[in-house]
N, C-alpha and C positions, 0 to 999 in steps of 0.2 A: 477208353481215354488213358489210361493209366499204361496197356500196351504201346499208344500212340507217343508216349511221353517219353519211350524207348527212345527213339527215334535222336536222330542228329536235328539242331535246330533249322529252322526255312521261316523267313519272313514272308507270309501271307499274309496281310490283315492289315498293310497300307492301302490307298488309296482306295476307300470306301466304297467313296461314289460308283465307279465305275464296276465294284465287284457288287453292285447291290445292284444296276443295271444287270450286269449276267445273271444273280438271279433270279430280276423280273422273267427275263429273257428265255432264259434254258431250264429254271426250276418250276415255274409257272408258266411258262408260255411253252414248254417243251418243244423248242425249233427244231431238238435232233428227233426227238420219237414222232412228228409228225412226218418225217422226211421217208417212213417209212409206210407201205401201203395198210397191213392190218394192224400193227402196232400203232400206228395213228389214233386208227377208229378206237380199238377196247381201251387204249391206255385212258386215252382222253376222256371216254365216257366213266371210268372206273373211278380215274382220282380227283377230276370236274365233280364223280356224282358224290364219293364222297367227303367231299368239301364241305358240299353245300347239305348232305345229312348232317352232316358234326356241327355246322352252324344252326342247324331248325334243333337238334337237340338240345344244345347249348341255351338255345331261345325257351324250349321249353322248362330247363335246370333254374334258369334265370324267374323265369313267370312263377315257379310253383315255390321253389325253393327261397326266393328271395321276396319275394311278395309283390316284385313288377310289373305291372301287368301289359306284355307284351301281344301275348296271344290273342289279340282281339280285332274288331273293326278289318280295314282290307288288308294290312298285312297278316292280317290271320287268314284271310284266304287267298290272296294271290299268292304271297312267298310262303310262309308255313303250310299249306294246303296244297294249292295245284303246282307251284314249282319244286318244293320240295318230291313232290310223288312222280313229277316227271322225271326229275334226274335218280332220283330211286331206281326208274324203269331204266335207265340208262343203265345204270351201271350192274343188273340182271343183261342187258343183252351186249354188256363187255365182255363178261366174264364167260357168256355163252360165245361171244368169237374170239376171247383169249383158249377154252378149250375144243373150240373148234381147230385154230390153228393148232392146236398143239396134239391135240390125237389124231386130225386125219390130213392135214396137210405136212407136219411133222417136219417143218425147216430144218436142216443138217444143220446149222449153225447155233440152235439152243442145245442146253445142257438137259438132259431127260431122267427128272427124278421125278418123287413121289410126292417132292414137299412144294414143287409147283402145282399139282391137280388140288392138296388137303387146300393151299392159301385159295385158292380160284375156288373151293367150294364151301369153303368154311362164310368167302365172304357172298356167294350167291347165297348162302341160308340166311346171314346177318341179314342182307337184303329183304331176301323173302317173307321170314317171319315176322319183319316189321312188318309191311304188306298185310299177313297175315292177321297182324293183331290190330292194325287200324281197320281193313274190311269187319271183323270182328265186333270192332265198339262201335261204328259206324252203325250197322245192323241191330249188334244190343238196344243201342237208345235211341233210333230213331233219329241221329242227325238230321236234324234237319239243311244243314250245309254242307254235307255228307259228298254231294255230286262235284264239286270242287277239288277235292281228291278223286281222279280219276281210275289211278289202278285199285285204289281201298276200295273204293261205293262199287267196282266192279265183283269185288271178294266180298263185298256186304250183301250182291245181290243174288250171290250164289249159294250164299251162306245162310241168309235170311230163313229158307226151310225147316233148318234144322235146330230152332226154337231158343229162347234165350237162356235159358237153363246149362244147356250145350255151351250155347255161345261164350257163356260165363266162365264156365270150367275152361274150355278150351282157350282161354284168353288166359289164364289165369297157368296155364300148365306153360303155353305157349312166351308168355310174356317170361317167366325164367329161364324157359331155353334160349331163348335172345338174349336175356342179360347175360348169361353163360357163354355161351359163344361170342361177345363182345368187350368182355373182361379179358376172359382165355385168350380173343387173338390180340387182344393190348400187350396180354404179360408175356405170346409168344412171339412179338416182334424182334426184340433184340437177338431172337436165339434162330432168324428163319433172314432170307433176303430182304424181307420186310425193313429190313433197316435201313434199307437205302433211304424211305424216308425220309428217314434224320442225315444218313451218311451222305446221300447224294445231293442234296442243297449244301453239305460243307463244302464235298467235294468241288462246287460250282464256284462257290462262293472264293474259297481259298486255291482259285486254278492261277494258271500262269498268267499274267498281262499282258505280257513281251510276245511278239510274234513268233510262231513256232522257227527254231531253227537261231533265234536271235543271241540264245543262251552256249549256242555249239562254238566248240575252239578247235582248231585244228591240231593233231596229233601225231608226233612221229614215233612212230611203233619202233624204230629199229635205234633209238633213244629209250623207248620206256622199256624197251626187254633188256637192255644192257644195268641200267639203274635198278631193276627190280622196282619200277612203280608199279604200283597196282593198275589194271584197268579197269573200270567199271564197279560195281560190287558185287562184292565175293561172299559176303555174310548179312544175317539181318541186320547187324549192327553199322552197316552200310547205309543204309538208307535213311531219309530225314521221317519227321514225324510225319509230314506231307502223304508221302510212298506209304508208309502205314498204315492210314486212315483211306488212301483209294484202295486198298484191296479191300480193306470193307465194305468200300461204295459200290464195288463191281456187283451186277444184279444179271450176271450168267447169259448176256442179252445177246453176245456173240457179235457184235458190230465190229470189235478191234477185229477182231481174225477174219470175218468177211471181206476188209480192206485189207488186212495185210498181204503186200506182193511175194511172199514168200510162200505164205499156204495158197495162195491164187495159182502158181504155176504147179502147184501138189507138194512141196518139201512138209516133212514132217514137224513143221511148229503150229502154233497155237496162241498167240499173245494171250486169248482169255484164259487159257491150262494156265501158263504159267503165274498170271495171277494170282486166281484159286488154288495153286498149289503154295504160291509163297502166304497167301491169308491164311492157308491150313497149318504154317509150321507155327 
């Protein structure tokens, strides 16, 4: 924020209504990442699933923490129980076609590092090891509503053999490696794409209104080279806060330069490069 403060001023942040519509629309409703064939599927199953883990957690912070008592009766077992463990399994078989596309089908159009495979596996373990540790208690005490949770009671029935003693310990080992990797990728958000999170519903939110192309003036180039006006911008100090805060939002997805008619016919640009190069200065 304080980089974004850099920036020359842009009035974003009239007309409410309608930029709160874009973000039903494009932050939640993702009309452009559905528009694509596998980014559709994983996306949607990833940030759908967890949504609705951070809500069953929250429910449970609430119930215990606060002395509410939410977790009971059929919301304890239709939404806390069987939907939350469906969309769990969701977003295990996101992450399994986010790096499926990405190791073997290998789009020319993404950026190929290392801190897209750690986010895609860090959050299949958060997943898992939940999994892990409700099959777990599930098995330890004998739930009896146990079968409601469909993928746990399946890891409680595999689990079940190897006595509660085990099961104890191994919940108990198990249940801090999950808080640990769930702290860790909190506090590694801001410093990884993961930000888009936050960046890309600004991004939505504070986008243009005006129909593309509404904002353009026409320009005589053989007037501005004689005057020495500037063209375009030359420096960071060019840009408004707006431009600052989207090269934050950019999440390496490659859609600008797939449509650009410039890299379409072969010339050497890149609108996403030049981006990522201007986020890096």
């Amino acid at each position: 924020v304080s980089r974004w403060r850099r920036g020359l001023p842009a009035d974003r942040f009239d007309r409410p209504k309608e930029r709160l519509r874009l973000l039903l629309k494009h932050a939640l409703g993702q009309r452009r990442t559905v528009r694509e064939k596998y980014a559709a599927v994983f996306h949607t199953f990833i940030y759908t699933g967890f949504i609705v883990l951070t809500i069953a957690t929250t429910v449970v912070a609430v119930h215990h923490d606060f002395g509410l008592p939410l977790m009971q009766g059929a919301f304890y077992l239709y939404f806390q129980s069987f939907v939350v463990d469906i969309f769990g399994a969701l977003v295990l078989v996101g992450v399994g076609i986010a790096l499926w596309r990405r190791l073997a089908l290998k789009p020319k159009k993404l950026v190929y590092t290392d801190e897209a495979e750690l986010i895609l596996g860090t959050i299949f373990l958060i997943a898992l090891t939940g999994f892990l540790l409700e099959g777990w208690r599930i098995a330890a005490t004998n739930d009896p509503w146990g079968a409601w949770s469909p993928v746990g009671y399946l890891v409680a029935l595999v689990s079940k053999p190897m006595g509660n003693s085990a099961l104890k310990t191994l919940h108990l080992l198990v249940w801090w490696s999950h808080a640990v990797l769930v702290f860790g990728f909190i506090a590694a958000v801001p410093y990884t794409k993961m930000i888009h999170i936050v960046t890309g519903p600004l991004n939505i939110y504070t986008s243009r209104l005006e129909p593309s192309g509404a904002s353009l003036k026409a320009m005589d180039f053989d007037k501005l080279a004689e005057t020495g006006e500037p063209m375009g911008v030359k420096t960071l100090a060019g840009f408004t806060w707006k431009d600052l805060a989207d090269f934050d939002a950019c999440t390496e997805c490659g859609r600008c330069t797939s449509v650009c008619p410039a890299h379409t016919v072969g010339k050497m640009l890149s609108p996403r490069d030049i981006v990522l190069d201007l986020r890096g200065l």
